[in-house]
LOSE-418348 format. One record per residue: x, y negated, z negated of N, C-alpha, C in turn; residue in one letter. Coordinates in steps of 0.001 Angstrom, whole numbers, plus 500000, padded with zeros to 6 digits. Layout:
<sites>
XYZXYZXYZA ...
</sites>
This chain:
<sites>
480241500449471625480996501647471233482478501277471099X 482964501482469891484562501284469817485297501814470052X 486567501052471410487330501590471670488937502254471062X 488556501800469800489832501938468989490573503129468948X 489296504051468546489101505643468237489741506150469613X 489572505501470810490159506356472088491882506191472431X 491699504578472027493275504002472188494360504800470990X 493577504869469959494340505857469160494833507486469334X 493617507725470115493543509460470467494519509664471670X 494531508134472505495637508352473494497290508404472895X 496960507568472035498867507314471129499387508509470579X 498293509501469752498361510845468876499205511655470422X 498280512108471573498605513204472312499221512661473388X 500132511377473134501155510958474476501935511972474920X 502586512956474175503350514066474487502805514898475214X 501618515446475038500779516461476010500130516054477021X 500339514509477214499459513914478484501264514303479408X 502144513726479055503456513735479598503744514861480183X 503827516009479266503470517424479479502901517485480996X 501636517336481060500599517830482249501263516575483265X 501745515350483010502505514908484555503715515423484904X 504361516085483969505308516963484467505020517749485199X 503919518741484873503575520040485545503322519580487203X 502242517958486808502295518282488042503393518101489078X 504133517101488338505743516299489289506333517645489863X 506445518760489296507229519671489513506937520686490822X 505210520312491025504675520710492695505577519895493876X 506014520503494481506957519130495641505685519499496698X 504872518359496619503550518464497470504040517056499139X 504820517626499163505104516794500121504170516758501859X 503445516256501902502410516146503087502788516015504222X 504074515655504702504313515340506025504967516827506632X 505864517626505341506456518690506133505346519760505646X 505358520457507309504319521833507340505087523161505877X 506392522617505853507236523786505239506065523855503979X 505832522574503548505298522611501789503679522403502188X 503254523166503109501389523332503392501074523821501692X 501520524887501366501281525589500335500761524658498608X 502232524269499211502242523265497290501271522190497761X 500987521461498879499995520796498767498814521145497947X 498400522353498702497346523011498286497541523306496869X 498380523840496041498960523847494812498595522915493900X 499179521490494190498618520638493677497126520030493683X 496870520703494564495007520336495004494414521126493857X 494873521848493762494370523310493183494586522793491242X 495874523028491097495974522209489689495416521305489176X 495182519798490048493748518761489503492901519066489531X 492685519905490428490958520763490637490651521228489001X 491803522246488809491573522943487632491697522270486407X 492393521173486279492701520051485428490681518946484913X 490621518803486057489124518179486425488287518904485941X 488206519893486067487151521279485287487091521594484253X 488440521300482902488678521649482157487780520334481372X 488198518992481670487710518578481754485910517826481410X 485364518753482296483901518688482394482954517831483637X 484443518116484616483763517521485739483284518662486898X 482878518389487947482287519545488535483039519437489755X 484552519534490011485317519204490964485656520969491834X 486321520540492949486627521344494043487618520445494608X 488764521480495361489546521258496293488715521179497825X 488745520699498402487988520591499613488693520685500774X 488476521217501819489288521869502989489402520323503832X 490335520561504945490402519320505722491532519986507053X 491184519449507981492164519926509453493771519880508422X 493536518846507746494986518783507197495097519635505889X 495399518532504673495667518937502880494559518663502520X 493834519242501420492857519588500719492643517849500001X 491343517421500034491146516601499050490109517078497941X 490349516917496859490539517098496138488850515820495518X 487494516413494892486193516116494655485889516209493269X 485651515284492238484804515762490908484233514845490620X 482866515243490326481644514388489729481299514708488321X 481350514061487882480905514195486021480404512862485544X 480005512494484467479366511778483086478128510901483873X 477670510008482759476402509175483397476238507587482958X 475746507281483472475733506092483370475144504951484264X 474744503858484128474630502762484806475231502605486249X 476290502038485992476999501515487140478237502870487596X 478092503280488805479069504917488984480412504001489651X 481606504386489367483035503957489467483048505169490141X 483976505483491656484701506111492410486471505825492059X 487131506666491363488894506556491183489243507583492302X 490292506812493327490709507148494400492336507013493921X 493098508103494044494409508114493902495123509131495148X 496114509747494995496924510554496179497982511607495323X 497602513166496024498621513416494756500129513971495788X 499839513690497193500939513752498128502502513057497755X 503049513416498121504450512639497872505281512690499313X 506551511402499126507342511201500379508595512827500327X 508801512996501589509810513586501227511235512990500427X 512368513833500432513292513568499308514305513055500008X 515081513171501059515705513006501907516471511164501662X 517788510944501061519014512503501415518893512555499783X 519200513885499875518959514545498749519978514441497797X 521200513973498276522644513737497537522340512876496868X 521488512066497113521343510526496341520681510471495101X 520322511247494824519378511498493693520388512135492709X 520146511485491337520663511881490057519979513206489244X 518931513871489987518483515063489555517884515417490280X 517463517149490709516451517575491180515278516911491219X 514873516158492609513560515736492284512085516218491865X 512306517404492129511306517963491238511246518485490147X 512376518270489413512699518740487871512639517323487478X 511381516802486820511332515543486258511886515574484631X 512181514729484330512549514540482929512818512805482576X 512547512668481323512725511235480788513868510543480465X 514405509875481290515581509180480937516126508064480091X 516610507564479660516827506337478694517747505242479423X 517166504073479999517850502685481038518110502223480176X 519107501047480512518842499743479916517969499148479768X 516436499404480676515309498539480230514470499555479546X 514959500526478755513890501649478414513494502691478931X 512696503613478522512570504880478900511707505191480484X 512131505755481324511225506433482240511151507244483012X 510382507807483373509766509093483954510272508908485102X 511524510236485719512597510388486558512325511450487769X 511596511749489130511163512472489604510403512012490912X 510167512520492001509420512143492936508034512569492742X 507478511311493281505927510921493038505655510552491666X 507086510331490637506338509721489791505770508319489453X 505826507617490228505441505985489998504262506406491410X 504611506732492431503908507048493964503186508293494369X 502242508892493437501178508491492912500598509137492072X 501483510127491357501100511301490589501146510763489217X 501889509343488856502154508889487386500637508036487244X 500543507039488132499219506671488343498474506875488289X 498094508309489063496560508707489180496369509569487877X 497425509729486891497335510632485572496600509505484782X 497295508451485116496837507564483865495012507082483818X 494542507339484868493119507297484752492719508452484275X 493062509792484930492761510945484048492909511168482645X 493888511107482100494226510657481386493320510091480473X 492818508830480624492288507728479695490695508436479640X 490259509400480617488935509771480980489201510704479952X 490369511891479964490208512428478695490056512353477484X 491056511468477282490772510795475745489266510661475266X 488702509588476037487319509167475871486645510614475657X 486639511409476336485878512418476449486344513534474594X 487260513498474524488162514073473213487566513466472316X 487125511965472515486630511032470712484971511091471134X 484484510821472147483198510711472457482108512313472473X 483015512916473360482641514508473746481729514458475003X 482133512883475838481408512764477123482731511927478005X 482456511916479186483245511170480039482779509683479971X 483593508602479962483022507306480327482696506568481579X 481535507185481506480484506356482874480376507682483667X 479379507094484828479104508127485708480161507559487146X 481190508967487225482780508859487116482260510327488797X 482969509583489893483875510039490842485262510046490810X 485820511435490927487365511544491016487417511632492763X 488037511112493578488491511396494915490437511392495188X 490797512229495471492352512421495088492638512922496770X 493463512014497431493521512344499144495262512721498840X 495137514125499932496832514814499857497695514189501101X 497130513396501855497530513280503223498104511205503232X 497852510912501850498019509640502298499825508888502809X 500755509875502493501940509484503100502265510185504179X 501667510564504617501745511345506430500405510409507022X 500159509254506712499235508649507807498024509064507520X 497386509777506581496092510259506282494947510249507454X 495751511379508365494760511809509490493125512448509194X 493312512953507723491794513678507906490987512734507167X 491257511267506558490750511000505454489582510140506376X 489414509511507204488240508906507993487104509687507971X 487468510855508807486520512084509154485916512459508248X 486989512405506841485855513159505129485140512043505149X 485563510929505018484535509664504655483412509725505433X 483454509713506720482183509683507568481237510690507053X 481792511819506928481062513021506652480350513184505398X 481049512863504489480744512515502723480317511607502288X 480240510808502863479542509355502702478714509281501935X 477269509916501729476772510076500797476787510541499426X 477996511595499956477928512008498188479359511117497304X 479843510404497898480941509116497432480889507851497536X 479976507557497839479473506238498059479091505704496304X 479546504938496039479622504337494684479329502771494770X 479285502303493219479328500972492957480030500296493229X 481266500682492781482556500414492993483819501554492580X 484929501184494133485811501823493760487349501583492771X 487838502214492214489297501687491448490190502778492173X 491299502086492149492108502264492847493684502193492093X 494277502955491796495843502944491122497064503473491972X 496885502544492856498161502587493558498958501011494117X 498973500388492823499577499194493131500674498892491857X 501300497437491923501979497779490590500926496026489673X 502222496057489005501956494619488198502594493303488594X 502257492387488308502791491468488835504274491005489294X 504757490786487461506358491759487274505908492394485854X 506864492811485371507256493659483897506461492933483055X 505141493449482392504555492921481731503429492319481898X 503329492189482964502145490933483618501538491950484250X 500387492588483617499478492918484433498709492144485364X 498316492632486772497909492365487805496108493176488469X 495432492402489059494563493459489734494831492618490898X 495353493516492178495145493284493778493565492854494260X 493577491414494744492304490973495030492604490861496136X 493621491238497370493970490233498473494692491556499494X 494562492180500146495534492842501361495564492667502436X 496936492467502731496887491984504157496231493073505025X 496071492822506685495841493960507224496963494345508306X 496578494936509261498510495310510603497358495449511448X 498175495296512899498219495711514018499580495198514404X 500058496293515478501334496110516280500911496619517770X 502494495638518278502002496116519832503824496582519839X 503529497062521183505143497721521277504957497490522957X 505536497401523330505752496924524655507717496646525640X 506833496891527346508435496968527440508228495795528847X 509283494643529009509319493957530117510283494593531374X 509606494428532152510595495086533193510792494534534343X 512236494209535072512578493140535925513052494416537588X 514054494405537706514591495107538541514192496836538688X 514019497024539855513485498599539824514362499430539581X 516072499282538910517122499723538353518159498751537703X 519340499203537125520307498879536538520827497967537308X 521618496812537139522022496342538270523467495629538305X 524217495944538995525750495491538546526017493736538570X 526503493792537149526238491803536712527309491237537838X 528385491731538239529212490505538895528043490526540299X 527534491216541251526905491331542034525861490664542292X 525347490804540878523710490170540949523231488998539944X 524364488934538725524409488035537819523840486643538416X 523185485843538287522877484477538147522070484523539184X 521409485460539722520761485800540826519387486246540562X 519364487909539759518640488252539290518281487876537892X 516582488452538233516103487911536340516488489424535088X 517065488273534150517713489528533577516737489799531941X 515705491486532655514146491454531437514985490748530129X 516023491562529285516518490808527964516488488881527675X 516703488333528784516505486755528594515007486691528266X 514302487392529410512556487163529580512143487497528183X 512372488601527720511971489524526926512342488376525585X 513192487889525086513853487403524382512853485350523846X 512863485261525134511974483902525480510759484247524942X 510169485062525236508831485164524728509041485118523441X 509660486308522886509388486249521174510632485074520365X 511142484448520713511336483224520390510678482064520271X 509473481904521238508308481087521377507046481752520629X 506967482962519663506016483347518866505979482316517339X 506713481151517317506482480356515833506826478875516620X 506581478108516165506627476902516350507818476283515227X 508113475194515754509614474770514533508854474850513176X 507790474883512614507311474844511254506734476138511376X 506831477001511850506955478327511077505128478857511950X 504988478306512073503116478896512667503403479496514074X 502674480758514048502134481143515310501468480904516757X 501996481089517386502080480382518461500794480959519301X 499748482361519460499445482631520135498143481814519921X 497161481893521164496444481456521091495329481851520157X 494269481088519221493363481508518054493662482495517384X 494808482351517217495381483713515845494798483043514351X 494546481374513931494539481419512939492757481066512913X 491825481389513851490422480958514231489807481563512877X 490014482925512465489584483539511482490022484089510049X 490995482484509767492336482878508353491613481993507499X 491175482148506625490187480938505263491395480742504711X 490591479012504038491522478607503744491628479240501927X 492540479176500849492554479945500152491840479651498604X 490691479300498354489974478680496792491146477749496441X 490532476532496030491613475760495152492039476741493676X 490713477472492899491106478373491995491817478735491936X 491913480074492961492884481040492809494667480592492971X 494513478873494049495254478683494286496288478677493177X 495029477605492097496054476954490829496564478821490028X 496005479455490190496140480487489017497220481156489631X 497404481204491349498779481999491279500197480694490948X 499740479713491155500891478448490751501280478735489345X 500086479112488309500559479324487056501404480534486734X 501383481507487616502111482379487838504045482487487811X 504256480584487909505781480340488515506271481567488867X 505788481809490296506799483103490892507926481977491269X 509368482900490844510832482552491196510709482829492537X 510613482487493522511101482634494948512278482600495139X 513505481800494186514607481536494686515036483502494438X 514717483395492956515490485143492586515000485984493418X 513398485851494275512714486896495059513757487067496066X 514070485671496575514823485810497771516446486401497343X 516856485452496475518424486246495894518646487353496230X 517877488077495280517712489627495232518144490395496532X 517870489896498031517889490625498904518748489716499927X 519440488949498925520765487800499476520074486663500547X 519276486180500338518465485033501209518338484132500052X 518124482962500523518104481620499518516958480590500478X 516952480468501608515638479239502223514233480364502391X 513566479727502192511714480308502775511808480018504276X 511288481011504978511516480772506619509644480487506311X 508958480537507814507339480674507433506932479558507732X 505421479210507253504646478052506985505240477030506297X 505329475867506610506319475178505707505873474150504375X 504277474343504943503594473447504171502464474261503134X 503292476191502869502115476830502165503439477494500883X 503193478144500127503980478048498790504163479349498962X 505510479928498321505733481056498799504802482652498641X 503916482538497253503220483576497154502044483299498198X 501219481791498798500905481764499842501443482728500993X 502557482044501335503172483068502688503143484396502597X 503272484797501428503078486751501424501934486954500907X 501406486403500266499943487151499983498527486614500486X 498703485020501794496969485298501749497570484144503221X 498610484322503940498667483833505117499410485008506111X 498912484558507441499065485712508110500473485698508609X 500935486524509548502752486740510090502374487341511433X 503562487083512296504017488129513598505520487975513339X 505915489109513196507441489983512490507816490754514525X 509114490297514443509590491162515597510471492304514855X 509891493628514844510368494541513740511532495312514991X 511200495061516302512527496243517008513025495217517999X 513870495287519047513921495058519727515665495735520689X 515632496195522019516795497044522712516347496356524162X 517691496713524716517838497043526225519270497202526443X 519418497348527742520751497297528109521558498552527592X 522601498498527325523774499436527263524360498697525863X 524317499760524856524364499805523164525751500710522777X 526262501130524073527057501881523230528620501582523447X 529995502376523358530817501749522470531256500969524020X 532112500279523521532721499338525182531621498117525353X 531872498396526865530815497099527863530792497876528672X 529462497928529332528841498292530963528369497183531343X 528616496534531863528397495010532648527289495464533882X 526186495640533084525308495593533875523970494506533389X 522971494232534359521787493696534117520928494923534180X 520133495009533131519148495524532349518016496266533582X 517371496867533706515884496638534616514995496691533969X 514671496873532235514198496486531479514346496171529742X 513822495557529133513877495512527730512910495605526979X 512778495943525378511735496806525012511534495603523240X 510726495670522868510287495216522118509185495820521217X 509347495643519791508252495976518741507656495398517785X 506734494652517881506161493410517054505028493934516740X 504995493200515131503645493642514320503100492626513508X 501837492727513078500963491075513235500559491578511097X 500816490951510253499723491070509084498858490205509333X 497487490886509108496211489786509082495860489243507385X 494889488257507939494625488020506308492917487760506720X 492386487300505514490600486802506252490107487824506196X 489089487209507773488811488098508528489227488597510477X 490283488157509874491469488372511317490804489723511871X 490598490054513186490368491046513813491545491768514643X 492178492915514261492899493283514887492267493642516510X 491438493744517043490855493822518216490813492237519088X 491271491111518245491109490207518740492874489655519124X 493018489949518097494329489537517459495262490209518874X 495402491995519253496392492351519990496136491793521845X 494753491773522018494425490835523158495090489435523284X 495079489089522416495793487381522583496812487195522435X 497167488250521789499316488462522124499680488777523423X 498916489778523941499221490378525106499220489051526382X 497450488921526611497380487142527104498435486331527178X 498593485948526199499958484898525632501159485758526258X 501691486466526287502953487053526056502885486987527911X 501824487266528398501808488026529839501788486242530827X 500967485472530132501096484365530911502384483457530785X 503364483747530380504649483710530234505812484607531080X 505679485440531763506145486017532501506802485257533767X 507639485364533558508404484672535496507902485825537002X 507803485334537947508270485833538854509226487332538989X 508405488340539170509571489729539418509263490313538060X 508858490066537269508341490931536006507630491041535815X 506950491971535040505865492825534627505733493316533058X 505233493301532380504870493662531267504198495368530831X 504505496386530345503931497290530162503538497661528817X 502474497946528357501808497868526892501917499384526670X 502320499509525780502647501028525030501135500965524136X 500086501461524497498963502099523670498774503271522829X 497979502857522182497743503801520852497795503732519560X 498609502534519289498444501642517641497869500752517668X 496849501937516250495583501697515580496436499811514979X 495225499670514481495519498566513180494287498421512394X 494464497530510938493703497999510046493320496381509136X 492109495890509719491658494289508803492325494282507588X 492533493056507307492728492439505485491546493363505007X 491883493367503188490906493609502467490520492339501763X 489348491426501434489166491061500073488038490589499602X 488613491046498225487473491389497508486603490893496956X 485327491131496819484702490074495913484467489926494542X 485654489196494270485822488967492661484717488354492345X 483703487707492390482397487182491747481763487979490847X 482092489573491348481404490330490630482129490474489643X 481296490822488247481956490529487070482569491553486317X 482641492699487050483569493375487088485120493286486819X 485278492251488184486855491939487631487103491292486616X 485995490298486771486704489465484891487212490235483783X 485628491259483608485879491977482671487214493031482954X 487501493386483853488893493941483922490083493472483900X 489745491920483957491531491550483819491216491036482179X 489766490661481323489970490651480061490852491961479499X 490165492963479954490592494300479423492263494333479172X 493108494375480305494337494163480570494884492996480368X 494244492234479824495114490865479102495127491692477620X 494177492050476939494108492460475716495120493834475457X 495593494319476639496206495608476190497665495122476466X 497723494318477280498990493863477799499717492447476808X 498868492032476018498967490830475297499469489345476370X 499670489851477546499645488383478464498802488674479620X 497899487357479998497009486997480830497292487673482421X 496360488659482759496311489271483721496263488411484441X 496453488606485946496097487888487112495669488172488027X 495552487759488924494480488058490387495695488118491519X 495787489036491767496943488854492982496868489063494529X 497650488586495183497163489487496599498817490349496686X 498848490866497905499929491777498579500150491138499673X 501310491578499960501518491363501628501388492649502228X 501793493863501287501518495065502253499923495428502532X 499799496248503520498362497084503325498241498242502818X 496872498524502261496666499438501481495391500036502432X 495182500869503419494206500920503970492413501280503609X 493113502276502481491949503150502036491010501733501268X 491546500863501181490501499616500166489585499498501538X 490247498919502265489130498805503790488392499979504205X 488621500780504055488267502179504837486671502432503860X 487423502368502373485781502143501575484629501105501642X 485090499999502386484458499013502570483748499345503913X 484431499831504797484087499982506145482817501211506717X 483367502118505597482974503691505616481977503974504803X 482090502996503074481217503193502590480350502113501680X 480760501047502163480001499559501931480021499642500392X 481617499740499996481449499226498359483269498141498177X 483057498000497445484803496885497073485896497830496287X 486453497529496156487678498346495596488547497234494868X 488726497571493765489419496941492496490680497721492243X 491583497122492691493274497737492775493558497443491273X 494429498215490350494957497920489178496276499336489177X 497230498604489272498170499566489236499512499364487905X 500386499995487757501388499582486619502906499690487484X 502802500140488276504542500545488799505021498870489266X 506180499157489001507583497862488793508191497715490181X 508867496532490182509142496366491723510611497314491760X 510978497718490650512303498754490432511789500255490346X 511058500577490793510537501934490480511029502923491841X 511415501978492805512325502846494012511567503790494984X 510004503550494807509069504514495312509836504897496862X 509626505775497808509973506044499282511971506274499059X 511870506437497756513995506502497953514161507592496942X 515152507546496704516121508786495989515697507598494373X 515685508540493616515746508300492270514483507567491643X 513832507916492284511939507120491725511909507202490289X 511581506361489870510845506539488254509705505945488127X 509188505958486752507701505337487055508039504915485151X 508280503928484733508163503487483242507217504211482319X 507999504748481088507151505569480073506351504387479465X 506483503113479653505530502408478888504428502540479742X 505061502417481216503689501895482389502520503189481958X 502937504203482173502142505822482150501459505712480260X 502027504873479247501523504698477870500650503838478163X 500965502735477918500044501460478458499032501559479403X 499863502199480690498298502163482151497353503373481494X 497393504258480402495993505019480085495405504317479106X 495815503622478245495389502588477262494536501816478236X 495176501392479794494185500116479994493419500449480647X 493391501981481132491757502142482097491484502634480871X 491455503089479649490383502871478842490095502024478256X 490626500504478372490082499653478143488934499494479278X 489436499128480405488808498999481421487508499787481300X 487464500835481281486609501659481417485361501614480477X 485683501107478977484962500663478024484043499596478480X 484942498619479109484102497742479904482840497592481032X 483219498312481943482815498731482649481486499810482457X 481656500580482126480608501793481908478855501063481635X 
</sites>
């Protein structure tokens, strides 16, 4: 079946697809504050009705939290689950922004036109562009392509408290072949990407504690143990002079990475020097003997993300500490077990302790395995053919360093893979004042899930 007729039908009504991501940009569905319960629901309510029009058989669906958002339509062979988010970050500070963020409109950069508004690259520009491409098809065909799950979660930037509980519960009626997923970007500008690789987290937070109070330094100085030295020693001894982790069997369950994939991200020449520029760094800290898209996308880290004690404020209080506090967080890669992983920090960290201290573990952070995927299935080929052909340069296979949880959560919850393909730019400013999302990315990314989708079905 030729896809020409659809890629064309998408070029004719670019204006009225633009149209309907406006409408929705203009919901401030923001999930974390109770103030905007309403527009959540709003926006639940609008894809709902969007989905129906459609010819899918969707519902907003209740949840302790924001509504997710259900539609089942067309047929086919192999059933695709599209998982997107139509939640957004709050706006905050609001001065910073060059327009009402919820009055979106198209601007003209120096690198070209794009779509100016919150949630438009994070996740409302995205998750259009599969809709989107489903319409078209459906406009030239007068059917949907393939037998097509919409799943749209409102809660995913507030920590997506209810989204486990739907999965457990729904399991059956979302359980698919495979899932797609549009919440990632491209490699850089131009280079389409599909995410084959996510890291996973666990953190520990913890506080060392020496003296059963404050203690005055001329008095007790060189006497007492002061927690900030202790505290300090330990996570100084978390890397070895070449950059590796120090705890015990942290790397028991890290594979090593295909010579393949290796050569294909080498062909990639990522600039590391400009990666680093960019954010005023010039040496690779890390593994010393792994290449830099190695180090962020398919080797693991322990990051000391906090660390306090003592007396912070203006002057000197010349005192010794009675404790110091620390916040360290682990990316996994593999099949790293965060259940294994925060035990052997703790171990490690605790059999290091002097005399007169004590260690106290702050419980309650979760953590969440690597994802990856199994590209064998030929699925992905055919999807990065798709997106080489729409993109006119050779897609690639990428990993992340961030996590994306919901890829695991489908794997975990509902024993299928998840195929990331996203379009947003590493300039798109998602989580800040002035988000955009590229009028090519939102042209192009519905062109390529209907390529994709051609494929696939």
């Amino acid at each position: 079946m030729t896809i020409d007729a659809v890629l064309a039908r998408i070029d004719e009504t670019l204006p009225e697809a633009l149209d309907r991501l406006m409408a929705l940009l203009r919901i401030p569905s923001i999930s974390t504050d109770p103030a905007y319960k309403a527009e959540c629901a709003r926006a639940a309510e609008w894809l709902t009705e969007d989905l129906r029009g459609m010819g899918f058989d969707a519902a907003a669906r209740a949840t302790p939290g924001h509504p997710m958002v259900v539609g089942h339509g067309g047929a086919g062979g192999r059933h695709l689950l599209f998982y997107g988010h139509y939640d957004v970050q709050p706006v905050d500070p609001l001065e910073l922004w060059d327009r009402d963020p919820f009055d979106p409109g198209v601007q003209d950069t120096p690198k070209g036109k794009v779509i100016r508004a919150r949630g438009s690259s994070d996740d409302k520009g995205q998750l259009m562009t599969f809709i989107e491409a489903c319409r078209a098809w459906r406009d030239v065909h007068g059917s949907l392509p393939g037998k097509l799950t919409i799943f749209l979660e409102g809660e995913e930037e507030s920590g997506s408290p209810s989204l486990i509980p739907f999965l457990r519960e729904h399991a059956a009626e979302l359980r698919a072949d495979l899932a797609l997923i549009c919440d990632t970007g491209m490699f850089e500008d131009g280079i389409p990407a599909i995410t084959t690789m996510l890291r996973g987290l666990c953190k520990a937070e913890f506080t060392v504690h020496a003296a059963d109070r404050d203690l005055h330094s001329g008095s007790y100085g060189g006497l007492a143990r002061n927690p900030i030295h202790v505290l300090t020693k330990i996570l100084a001894g978390l890397h070895d002079e070449t950059g590796r982790v120090q705890v015990p069997g942290f790397y028991d369950d890290v594979a090593e990475l295909p010579d393949s994939l290796r050569q294909q991200w080498q062909s990639l020449a990522f600039d590391h020097a400009r990666y680093l520029g960019d954010v005023g760094l010039s040496v690779p800290a890390g593994e010393q003997d792994r290449t830099p898209l190695e180090l962020i996308w398919s080797r693991p880290t322990a990051e000391v993300n906090g660390i306090w004690g003592g007396y912070t404020g203006a002057g000197f209080k010349t005192v010794l500490p009675a404790e110091a506090h620390a916040k360290v967080s682990f990316r996994l890669v593999s099949t790293q077990d965060p259940a294994k992983i925060l035990p052997a920090f703790r171990a490690w960290a605790e059999a290091q302790l002097p005399a007169d201290c004590r260690i106290e573990w702050h419980d309650g952070i979760a953590g969440s395995p690597a994802s990856v995927m199994a590209i064998d299935d030929p699925a992905f080929e055919a999807a990065r053919a798709a997106l080489t052909e729409e993109w006119n340069r050779p897609a690639a296979f990428i990993g992340t360093g961030g996590s994306i949880p919901i890829a695991g959560y489908f794997k975990t919850y509902l024993g299928m893979d998840a195929m990331l393909i996203g379009f947003g730019r590493d300039d798109d400013q998602i989580h800040s004042p002035n988000e955009k999302y590229d009028l090519e990315s939102f042209h192009k990314g519905i062109r390529s899930w209907a390529r994709v989708l051609a494929r696939l079905r």
